[in-house]
Biopython code that builds the backbone (N, CA, C, O; Angstrom):
import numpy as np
from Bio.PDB.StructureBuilder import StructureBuilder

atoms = [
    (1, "UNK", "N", (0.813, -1.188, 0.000)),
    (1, "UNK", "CA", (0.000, 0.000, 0.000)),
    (1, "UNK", "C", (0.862, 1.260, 0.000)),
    (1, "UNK", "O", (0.327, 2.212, -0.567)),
    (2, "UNK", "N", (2.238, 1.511, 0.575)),
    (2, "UNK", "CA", (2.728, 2.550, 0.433)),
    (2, "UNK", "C", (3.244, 3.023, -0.297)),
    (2, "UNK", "O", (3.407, 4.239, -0.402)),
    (3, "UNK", "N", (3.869, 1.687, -1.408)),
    (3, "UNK", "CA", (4.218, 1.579, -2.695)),
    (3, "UNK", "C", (3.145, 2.453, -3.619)),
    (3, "UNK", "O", (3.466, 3.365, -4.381)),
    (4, "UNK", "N", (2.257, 2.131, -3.457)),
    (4, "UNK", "CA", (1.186, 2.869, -4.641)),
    (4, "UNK", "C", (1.095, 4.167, -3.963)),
    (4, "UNK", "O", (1.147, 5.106, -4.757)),
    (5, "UNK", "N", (0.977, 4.494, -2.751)),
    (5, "UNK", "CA", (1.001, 5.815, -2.449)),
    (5, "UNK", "C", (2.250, 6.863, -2.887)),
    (5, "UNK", "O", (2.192, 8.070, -3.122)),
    (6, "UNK", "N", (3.304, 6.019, -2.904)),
    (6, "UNK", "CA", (4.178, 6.935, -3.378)),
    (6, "UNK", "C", (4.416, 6.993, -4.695)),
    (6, "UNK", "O", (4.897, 7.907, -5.366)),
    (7, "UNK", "N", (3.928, 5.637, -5.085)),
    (7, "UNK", "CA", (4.143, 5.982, -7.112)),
    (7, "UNK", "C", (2.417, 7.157, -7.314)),
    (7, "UNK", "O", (2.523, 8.136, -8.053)),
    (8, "UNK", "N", (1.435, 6.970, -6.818)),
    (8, "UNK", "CA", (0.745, 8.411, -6.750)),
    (8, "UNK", "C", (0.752, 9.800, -6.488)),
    (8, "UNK", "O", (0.022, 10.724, -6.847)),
    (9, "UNK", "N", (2.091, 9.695, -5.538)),
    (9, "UNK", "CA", (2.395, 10.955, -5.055)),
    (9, "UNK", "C", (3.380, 11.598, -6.239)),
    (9, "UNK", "O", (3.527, 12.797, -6.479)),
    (10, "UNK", "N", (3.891, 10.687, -6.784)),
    (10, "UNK", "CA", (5.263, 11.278, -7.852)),
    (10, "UNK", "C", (4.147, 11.754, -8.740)),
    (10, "UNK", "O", (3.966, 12.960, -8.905)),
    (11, "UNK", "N", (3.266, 10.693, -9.415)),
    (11, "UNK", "CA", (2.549, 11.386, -10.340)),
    (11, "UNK", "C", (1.832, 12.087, -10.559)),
    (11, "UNK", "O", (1.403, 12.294, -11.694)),
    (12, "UNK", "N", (1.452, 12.712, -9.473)),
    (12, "UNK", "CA", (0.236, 13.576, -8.752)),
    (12, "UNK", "C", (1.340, 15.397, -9.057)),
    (12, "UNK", "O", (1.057, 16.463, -9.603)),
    (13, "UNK", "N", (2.522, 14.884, -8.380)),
    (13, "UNK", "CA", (3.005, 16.559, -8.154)),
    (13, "UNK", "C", (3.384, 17.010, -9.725)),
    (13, "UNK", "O", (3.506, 16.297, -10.721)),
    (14, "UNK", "N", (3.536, 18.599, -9.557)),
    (14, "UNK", "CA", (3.801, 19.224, -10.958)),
    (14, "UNK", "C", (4.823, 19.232, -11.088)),
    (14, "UNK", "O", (5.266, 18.832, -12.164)),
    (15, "UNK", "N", (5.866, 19.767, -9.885)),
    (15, "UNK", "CA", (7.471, 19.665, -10.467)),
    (15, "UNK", "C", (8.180, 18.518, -10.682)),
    (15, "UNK", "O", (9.269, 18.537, -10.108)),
    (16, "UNK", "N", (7.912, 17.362, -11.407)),
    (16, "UNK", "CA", (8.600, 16.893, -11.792)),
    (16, "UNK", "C", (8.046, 16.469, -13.409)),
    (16, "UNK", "O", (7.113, 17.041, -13.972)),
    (17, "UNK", "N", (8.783, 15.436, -13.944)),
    (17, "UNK", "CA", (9.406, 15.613, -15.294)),
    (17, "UNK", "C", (7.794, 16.028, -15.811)),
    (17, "UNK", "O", (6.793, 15.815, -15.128)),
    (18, "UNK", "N", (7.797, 16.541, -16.908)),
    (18, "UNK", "CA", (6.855, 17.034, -17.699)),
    (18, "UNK", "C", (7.331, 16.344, -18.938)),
    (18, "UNK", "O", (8.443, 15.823, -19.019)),
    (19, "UNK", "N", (6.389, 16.364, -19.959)),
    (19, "UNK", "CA", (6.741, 16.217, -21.110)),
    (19, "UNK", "C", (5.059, 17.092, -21.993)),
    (19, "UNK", "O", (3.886, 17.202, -21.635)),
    (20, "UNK", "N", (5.790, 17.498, -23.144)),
    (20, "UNK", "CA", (4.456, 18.147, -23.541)),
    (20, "UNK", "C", (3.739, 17.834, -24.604)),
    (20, "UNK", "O", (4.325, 17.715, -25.679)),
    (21, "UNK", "N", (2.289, 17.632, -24.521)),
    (21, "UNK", "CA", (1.532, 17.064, -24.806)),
    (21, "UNK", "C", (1.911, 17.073, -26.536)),
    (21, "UNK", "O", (2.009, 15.905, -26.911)),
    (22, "UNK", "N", (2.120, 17.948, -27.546)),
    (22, "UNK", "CA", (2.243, 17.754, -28.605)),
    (22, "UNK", "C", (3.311, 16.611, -28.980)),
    (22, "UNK", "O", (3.104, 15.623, -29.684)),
    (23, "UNK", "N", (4.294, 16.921, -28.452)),
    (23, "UNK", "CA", (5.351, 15.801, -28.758)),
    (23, "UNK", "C", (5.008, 14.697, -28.125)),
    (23, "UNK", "O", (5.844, 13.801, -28.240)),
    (24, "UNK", "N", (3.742, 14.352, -27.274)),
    (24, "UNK", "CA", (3.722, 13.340, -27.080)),
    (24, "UNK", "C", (2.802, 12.107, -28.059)),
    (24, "UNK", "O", (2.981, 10.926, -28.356)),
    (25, "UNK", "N", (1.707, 13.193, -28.349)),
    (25, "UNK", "CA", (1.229, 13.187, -29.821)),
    (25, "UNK", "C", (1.814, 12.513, -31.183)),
    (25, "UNK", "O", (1.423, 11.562, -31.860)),
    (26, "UNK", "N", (3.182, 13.619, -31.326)),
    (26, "UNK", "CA", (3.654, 12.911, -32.287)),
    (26, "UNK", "C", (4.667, 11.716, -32.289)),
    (26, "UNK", "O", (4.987, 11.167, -33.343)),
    (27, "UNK", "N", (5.145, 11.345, -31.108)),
    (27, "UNK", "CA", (5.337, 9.884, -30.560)),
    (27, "UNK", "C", (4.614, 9.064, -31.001)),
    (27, "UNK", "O", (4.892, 8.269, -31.899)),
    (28, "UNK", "N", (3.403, 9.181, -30.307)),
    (28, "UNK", "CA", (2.035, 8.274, -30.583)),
    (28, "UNK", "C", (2.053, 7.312, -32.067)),
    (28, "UNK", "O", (2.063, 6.160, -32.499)),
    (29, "UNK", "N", (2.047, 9.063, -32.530)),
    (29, "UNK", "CA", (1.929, 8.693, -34.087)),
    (29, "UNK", "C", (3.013, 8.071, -34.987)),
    (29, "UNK", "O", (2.645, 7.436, -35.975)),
    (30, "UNK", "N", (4.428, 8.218, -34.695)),
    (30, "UNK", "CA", (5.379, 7.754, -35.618)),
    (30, "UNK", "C", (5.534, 6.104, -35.311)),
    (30, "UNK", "O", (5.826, 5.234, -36.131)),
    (31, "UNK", "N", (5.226, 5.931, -33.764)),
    (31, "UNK", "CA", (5.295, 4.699, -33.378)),
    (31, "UNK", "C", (4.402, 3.776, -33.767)),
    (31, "UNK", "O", (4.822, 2.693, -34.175)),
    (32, "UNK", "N", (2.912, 4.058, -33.706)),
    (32, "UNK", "CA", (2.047, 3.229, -34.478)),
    (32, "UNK", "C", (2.304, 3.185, -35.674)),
    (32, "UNK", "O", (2.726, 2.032, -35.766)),
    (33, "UNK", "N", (2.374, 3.740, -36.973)),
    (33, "UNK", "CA", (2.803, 3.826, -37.635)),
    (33, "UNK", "C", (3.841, 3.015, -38.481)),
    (33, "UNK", "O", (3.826, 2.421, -39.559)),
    (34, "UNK", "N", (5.301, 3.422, -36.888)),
    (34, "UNK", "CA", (6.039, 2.293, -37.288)),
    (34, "UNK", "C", (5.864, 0.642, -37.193)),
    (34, "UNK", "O", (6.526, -0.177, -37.830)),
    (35, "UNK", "N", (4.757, 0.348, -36.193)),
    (35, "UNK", "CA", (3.867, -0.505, -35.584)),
    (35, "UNK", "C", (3.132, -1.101, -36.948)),
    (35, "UNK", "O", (3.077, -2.287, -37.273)),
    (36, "UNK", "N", (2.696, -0.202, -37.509)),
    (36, "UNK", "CA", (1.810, -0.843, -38.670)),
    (36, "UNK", "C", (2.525, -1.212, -40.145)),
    (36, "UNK", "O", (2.138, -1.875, -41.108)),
    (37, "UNK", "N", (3.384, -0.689, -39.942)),
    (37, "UNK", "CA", (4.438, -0.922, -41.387)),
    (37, "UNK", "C", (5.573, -2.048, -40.892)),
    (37, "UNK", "O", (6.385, -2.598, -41.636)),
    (38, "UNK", "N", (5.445, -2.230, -39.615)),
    (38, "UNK", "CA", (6.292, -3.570, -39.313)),
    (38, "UNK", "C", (8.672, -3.468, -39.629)),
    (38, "UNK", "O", (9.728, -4.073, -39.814)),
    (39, "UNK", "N", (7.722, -1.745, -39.381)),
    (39, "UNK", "CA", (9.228, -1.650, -38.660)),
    (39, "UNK", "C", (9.514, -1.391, -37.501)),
    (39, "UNK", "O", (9.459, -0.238, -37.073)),
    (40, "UNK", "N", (9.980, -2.720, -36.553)),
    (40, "UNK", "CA", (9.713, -2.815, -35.358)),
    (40, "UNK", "C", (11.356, -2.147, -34.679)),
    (40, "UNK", "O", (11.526, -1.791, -33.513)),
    (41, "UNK", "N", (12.257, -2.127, -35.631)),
    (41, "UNK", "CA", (13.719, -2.054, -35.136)),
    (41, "UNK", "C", (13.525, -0.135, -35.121)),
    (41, "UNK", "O", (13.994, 0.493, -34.172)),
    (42, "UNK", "N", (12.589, 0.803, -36.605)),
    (42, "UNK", "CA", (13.057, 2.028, -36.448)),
    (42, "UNK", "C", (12.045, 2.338, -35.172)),
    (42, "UNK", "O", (12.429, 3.170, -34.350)),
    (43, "UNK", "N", (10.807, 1.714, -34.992)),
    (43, "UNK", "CA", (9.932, 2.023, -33.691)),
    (43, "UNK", "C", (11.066, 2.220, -32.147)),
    (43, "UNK", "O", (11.096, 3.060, -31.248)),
    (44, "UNK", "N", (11.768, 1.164, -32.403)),
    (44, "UNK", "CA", (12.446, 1.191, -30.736)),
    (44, "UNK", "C", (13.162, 2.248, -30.352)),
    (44, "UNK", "O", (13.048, 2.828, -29.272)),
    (45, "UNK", "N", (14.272, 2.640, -31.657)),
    (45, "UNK", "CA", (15.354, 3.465, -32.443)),
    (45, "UNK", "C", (14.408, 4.877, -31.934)),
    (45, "UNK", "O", (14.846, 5.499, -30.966)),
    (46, "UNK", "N", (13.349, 5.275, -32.480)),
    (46, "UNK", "CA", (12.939, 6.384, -32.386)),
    (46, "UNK", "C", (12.109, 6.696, -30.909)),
    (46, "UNK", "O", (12.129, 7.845, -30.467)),
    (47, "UNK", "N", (11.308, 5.502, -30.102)),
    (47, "UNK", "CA", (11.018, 5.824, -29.114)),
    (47, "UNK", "C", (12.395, 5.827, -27.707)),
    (47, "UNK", "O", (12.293, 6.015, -26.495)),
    (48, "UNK", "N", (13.439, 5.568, -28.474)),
    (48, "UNK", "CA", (14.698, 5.889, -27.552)),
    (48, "UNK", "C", (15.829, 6.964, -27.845)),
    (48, "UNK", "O", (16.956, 7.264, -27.452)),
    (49, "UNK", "N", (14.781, 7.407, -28.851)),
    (49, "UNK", "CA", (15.569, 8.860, -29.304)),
    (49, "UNK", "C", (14.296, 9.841, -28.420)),
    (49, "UNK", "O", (14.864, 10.932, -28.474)),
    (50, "UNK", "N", (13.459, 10.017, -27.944)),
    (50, "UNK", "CA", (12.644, 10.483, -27.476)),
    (50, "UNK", "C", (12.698, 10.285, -26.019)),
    (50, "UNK", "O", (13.053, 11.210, -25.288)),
    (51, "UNK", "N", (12.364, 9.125, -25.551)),
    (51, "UNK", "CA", (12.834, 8.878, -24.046)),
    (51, "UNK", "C", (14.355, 9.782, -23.553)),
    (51, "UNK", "O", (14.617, 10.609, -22.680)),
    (52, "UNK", "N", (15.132, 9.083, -24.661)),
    (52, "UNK", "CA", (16.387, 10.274, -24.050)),
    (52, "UNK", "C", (16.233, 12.307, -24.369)),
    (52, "UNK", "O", (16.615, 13.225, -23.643)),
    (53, "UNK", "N", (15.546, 12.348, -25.692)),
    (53, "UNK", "CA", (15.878, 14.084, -25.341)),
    (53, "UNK", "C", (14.696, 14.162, -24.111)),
    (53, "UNK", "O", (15.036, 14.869, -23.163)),
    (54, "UNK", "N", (13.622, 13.653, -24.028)),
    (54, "UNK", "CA", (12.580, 14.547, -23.239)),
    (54, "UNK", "C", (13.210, 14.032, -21.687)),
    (54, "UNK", "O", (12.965, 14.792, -20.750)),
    (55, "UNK", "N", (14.014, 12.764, -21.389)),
    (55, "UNK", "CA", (14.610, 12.807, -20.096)),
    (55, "UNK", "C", (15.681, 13.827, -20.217)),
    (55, "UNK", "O", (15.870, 14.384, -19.136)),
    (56, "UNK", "N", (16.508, 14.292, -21.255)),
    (56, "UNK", "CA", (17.827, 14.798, -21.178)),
    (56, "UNK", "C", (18.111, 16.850, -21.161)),
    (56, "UNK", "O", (18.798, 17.679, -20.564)),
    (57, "UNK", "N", (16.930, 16.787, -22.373)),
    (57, "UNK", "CA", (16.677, 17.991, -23.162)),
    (57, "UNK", "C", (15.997, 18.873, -22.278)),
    (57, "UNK", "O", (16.181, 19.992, -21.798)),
    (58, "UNK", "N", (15.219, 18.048, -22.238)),
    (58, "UNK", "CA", (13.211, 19.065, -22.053)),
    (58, "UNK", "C", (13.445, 18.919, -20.283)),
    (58, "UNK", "O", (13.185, 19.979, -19.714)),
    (59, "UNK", "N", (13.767, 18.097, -19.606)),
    (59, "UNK", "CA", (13.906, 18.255, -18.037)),
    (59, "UNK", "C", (15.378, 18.398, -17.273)),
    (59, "UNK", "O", (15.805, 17.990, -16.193)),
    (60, "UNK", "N", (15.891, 19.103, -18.258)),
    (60, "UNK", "CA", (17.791, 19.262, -17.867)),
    (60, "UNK", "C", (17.675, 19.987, -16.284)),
    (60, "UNK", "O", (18.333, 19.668, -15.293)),
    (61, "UNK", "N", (16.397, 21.288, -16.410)),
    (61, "UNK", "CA", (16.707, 22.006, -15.302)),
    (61, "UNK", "C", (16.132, 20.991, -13.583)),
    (61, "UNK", "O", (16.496, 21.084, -12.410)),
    (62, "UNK", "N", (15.087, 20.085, -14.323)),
    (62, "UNK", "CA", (14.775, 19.084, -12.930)),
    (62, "UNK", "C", (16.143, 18.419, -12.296)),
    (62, "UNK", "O", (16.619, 18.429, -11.161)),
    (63, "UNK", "N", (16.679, 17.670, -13.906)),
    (63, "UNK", "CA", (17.915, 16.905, -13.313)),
    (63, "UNK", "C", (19.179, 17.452, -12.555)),
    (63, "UNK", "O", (19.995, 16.920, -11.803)),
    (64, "UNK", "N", (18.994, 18.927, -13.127)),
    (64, "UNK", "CA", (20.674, 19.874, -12.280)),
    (64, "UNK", "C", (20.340, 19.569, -11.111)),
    (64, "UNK", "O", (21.030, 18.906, -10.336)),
    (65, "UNK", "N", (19.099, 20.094, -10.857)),
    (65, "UNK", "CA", (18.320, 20.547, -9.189)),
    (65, "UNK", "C", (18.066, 19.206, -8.277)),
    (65, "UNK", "O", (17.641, 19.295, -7.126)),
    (66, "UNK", "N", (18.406, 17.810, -8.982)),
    (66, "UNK", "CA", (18.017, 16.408, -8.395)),
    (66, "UNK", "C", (19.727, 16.087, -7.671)),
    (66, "UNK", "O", (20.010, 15.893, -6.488)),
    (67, "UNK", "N", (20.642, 16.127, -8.873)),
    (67, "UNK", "CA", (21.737, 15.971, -8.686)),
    (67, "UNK", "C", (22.638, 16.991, -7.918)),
    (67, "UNK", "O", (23.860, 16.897, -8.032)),
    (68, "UNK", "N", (22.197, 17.752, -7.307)),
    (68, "UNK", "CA", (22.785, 18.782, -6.548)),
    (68, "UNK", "C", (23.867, 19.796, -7.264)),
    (68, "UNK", "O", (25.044, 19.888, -6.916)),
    (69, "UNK", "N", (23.419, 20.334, -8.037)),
    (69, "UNK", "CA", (24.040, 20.947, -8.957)),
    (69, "UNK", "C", (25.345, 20.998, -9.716)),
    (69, "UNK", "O", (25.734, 22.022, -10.278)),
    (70, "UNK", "N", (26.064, 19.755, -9.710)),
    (70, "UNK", "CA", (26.617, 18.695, -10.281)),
    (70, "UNK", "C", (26.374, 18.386, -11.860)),
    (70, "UNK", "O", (25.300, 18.098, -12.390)),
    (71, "UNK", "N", (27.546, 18.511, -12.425)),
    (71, "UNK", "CA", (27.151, 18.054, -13.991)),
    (71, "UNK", "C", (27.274, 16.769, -13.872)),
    (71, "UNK", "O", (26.692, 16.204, -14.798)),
    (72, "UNK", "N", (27.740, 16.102, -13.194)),
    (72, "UNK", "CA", (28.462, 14.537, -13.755)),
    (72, "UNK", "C", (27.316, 13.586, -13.912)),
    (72, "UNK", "O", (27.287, 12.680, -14.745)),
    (73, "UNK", "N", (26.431, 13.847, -13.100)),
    (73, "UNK", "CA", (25.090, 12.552, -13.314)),
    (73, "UNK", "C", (24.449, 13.163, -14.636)),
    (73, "UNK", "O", (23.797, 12.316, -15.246)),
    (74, "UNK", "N", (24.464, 14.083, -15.075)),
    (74, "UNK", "CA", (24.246, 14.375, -16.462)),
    (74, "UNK", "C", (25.305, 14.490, -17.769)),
    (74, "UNK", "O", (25.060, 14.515, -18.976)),
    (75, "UNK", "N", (26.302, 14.538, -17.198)),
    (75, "UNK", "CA", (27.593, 13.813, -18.398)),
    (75, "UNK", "C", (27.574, 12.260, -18.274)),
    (75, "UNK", "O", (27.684, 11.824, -19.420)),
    (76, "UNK", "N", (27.477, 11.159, -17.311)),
    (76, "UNK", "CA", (26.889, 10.001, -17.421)),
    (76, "UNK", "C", (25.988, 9.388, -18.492)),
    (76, "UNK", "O", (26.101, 8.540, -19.377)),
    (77, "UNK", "N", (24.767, 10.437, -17.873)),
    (77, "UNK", "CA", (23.757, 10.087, -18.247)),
    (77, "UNK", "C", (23.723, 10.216, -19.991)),
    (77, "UNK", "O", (23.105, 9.341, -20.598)),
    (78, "UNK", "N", (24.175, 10.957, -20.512)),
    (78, "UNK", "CA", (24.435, 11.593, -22.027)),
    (78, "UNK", "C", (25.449, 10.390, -22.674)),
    (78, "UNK", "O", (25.257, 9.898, -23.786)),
    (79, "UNK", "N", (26.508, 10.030, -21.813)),
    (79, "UNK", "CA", (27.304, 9.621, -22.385)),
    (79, "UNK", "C", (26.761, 8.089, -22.689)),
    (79, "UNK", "O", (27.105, 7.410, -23.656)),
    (80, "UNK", "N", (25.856, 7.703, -21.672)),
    (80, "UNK", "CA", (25.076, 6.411, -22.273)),
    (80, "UNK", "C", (24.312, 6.399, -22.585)),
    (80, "UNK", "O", (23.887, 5.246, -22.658)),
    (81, "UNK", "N", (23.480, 7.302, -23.004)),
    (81, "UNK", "CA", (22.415, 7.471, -23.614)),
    (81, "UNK", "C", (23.072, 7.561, -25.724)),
    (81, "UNK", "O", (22.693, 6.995, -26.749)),
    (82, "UNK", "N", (24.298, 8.713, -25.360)),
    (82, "UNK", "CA", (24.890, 8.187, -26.870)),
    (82, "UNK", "C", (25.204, 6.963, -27.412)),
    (82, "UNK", "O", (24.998, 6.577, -28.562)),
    (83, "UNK", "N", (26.005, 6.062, -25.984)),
    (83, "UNK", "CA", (26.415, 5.142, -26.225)),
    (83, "UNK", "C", (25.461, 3.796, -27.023)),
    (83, "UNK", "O", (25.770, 2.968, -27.879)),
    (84, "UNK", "N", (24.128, 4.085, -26.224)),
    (84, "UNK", "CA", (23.050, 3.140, -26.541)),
    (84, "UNK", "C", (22.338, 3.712, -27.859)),
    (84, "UNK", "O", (21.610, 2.944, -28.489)),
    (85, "UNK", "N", (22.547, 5.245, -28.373)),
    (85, "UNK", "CA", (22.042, 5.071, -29.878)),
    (85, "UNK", "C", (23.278, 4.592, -31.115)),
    (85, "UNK", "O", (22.907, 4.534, -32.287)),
    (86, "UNK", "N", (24.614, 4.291, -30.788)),
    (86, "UNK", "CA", (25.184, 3.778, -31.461)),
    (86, "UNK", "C", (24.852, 2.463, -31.354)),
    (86, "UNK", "O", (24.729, 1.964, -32.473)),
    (87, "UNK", "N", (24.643, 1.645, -30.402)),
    (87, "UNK", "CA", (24.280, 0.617, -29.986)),
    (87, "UNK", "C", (23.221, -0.087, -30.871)),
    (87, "UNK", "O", (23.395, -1.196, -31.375)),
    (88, "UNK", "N", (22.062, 0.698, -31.014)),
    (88, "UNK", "CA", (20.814, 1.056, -31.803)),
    (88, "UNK", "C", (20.873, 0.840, -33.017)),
    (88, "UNK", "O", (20.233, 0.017, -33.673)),
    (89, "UNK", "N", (22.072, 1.984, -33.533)),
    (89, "UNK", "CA", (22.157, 2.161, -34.935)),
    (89, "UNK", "C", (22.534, 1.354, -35.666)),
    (89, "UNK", "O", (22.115, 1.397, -36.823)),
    (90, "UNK", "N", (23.631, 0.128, -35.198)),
    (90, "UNK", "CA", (24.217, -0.590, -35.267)),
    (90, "UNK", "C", (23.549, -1.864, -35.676)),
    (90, "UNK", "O", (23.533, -2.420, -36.775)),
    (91, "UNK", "N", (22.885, -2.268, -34.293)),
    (91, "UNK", "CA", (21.981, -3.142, -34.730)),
    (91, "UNK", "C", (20.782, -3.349, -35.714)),
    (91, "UNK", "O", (20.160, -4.378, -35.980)),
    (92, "UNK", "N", (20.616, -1.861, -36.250)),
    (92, "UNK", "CA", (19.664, -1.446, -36.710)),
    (92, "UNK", "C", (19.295, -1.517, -38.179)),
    (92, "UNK", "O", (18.335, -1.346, -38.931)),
    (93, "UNK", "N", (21.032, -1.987, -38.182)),
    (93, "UNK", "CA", (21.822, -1.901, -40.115)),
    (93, "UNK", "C", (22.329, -3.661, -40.122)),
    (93, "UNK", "O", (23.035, -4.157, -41.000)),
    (94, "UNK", "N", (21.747, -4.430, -38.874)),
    (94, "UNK", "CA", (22.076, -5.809, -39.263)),
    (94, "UNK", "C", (21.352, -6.465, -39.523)),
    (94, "UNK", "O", (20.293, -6.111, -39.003)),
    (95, "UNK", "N", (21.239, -7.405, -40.138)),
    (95, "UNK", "CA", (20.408, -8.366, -41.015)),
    (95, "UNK", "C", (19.435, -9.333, -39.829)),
    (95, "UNK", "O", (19.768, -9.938, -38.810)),
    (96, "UNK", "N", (18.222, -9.154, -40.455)),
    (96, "UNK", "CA", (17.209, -10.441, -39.135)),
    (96, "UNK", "C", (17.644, -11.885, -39.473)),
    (96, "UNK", "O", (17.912, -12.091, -40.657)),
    (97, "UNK", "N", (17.722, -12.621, -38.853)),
    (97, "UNK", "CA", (17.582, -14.357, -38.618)),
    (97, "UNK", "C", (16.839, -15.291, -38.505)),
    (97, "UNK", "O", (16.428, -15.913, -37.525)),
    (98, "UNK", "N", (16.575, -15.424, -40.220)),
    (98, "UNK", "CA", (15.208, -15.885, -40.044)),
    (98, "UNK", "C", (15.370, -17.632, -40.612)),
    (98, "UNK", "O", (14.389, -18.376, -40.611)),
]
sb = StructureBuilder()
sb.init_structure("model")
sb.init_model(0)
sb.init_chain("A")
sb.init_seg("    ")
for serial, (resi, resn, name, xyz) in enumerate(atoms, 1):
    if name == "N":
        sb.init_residue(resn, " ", resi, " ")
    sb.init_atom(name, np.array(xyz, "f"), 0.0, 1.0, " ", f" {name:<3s}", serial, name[0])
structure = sb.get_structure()
């Protein structure tokens, strides 16, 4: 029970991460999309190009203010977040096994 109280309480307050409604929109849309054309590799590719700017980009000033005003949990965080779209890209240009 306290578990859900506190995953309610995160989602309940305003200052934290936001993301805004248009871009979430057009998420929606590129992903179904990619969903329906049965490209399942650019779907992942692009909803992890999104997960990272709107964690990285769009809530930089939450994360300064989390990390105590400290760059390094946000040079981390960037640096694997690049790391995993090479990761991405990579796999992305290799052949399925069928």
């Amino acid at each position: 029970m306290h578990f859900i109280q506190s995953a309610l309480g995160f989602i309940s307050q305003v200052d934290h991460l936001a993301i805004p409604f248009g871009q979430m929109l057009l998420f929606i849309i590129i992903n179904s999309l990619c969903l329906l054309l049965g490209r399942y590799k650019l779907g992942l590719l692009i909803s992890y190009c999104f997960v990272l700017f709107w964690g990285y980009i769009s809530n930089r000033p939450y994360f300064i203010d989390t990390f105590g005003q400290t760059s390094w949990g946000l040079v981390v965080y960037a640096l694997a977040g690049i790391a995993m779209v090479v990761i991405f890209i990579f796999g992305f240009f290799q052949s399925d096994k069928e």
